[in-house]
Every structure is written in structure tokens, then in C-alpha cells.
C-alpha positions, -999 to +999 in steps of 0.1 A: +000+000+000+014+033-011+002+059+014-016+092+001+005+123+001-008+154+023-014+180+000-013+222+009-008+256-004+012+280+012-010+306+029+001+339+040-005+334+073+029+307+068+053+329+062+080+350+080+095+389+075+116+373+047+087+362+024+091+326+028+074+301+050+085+298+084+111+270+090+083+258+122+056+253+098+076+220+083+067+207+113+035+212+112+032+200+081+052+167+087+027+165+115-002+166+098+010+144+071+020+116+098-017+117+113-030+113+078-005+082+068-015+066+101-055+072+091-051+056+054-041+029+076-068+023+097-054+045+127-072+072+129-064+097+166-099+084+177-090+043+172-058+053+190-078+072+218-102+040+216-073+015+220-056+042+246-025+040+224+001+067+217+026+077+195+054+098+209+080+120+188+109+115+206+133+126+178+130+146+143+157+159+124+151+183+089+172+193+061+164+223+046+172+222+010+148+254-011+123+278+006+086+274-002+070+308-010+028+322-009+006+300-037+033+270-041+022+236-038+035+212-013+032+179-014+046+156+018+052+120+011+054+095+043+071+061+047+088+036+072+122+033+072+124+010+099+101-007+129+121-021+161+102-034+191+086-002+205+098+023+184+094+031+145+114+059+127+094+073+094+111+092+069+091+123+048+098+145+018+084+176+016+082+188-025+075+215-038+053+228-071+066+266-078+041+281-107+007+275-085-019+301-086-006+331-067+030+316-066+056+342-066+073+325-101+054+342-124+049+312-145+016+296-154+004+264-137+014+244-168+053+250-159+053+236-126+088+227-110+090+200-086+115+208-055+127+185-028+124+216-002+129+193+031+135+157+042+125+145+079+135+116+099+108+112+130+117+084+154+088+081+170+077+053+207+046+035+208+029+043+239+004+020+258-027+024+284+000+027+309+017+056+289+049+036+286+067+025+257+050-008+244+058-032+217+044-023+186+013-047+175+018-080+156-017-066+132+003-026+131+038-038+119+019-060+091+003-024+084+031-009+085+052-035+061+027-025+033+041+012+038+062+025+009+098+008+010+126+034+024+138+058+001+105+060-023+092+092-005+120+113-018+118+105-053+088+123-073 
């Protein structure tokens, strides 16, 4: 199973003095794209809620590589690099489409550009009723095998 992408447009309300969208906003972004990854796969926050399961970031690391300006498109793309007994460490691409309406290009929609503008690595610890770390479920590691093999996020 190839998990969707989480899809935006830069809104103005994203961006810093410089123009360009605010290096905290990846984060948010990566967020969001996590919670949907984990919802294509049947783990949506209220089945986690309902199982009283938790996922804790415990560790993300960024690379920065172009800035993302008003009207582009981003496109985040989410996949396991690697499950060990409690823990699980995801890796995401952040891409970029410069030539969006309202994008600060100047070219028409037709000429998009696709950008690798950020790469993430989230380790992240499964949490159980108890709030401590647990081993990751037998039926959420076959879930998670079905992810997109390492690497794959990056490339467009």
C-alpha cells in the first residue's frame, strides 16, 4: 500500500518577514502528514484514543534544502524506514510545485517545477494504556510493512 500524500498551499499566514514560509511550519506539516499516513491505515487519533495507544515523537531531524513561497504547492510524502520493538522511525519528503496560482514564479500552472524543499527523519515510541513505551502490535507492523519501501518518498 502506497500511502496518500498530504497536499497544501502556502498561505500567508505561513510565512515569516523574509517572504518565505516559516522554518516551524515543516513541522507542522510533517505532523499533519504523519496523522494522515497513520489514518489511510486504519489508525485514525480516535481508534488510538479508543485502544488508549500513543505515538510519541521522541526525535525529528530536517534538512532544509529550497524555501517554499505564498501560492506554491506542497506535497509531503510519508514512509517507514524502519520498525524495532517499540519504536518506528518514518522518513518524509516535503516537494514543492513553484508556478501555482498566486505563486511568486510568475509562471503559469502548466510550468510547474518539482523541488525536494525538506526531508524529515521522526523516530517516533509506541505508547500503551500505561503511557509507557509498548511493543508495537503484531496486526500494526503488518500495516506498516505495506508502507512504501525506504527511500520512495523522496523520489517524485
Amino acid at each position: 500500500m502506497t500511502v496518500p500524500p498530504f497536499l497544501t498551499r502556502v498561505r500567508s499566514y505561513e510565512l515569516d518577514a523574509l517572504g518565505h514560509v516559516n522554518h516551524a511550519v515543516y513541522l507542522n506539516w510533517f505532523e499533519q502528514a504523519r496523522y494522515d499516513a497513520l489514518e489511510a491505515s486504519g489508525l485514525s487519533p480516535v481508534e488510538l484514543l479508543r485502544r488508549e495507544w500513543g505515538i510519541h515523537v521522541v526525535r525529528i531531524e530536517v534538512d532544509y534544502r529550497a524555501e517554499c513561497r505564498f501560492g506554491d504547492e506542497v506535497e509531503i510524502r510519508t514512509g517507514i524506514d524502519e520498525v524495532r520493538n517499540s519504536s518506528m522511525t518514518l522518513k518524509q519528503s516535503l516537494l514543492r510545485r513553484r508556478g501555482g496560482r498566486g505563486g511568486t514564479s510568475g509562471r503559469e500552472p502548466t510550468d510547474l517545477e518539482i523541488i525536494a524543499a525538506a526531508d524529515a527523519r521522526v523516530v517516533a515510541v509506541w505508547i500503551g494504556p500505561d503511557r509507557r513505551p509498548m511493543r508495537i502490535p503484531r496486526e500494526i507492523r503488518q500495516r506498516f510493512e505495506r508502507w512504501s519501501a525506504p527511500g520512495s518518498p523522496a523520489s517524485p
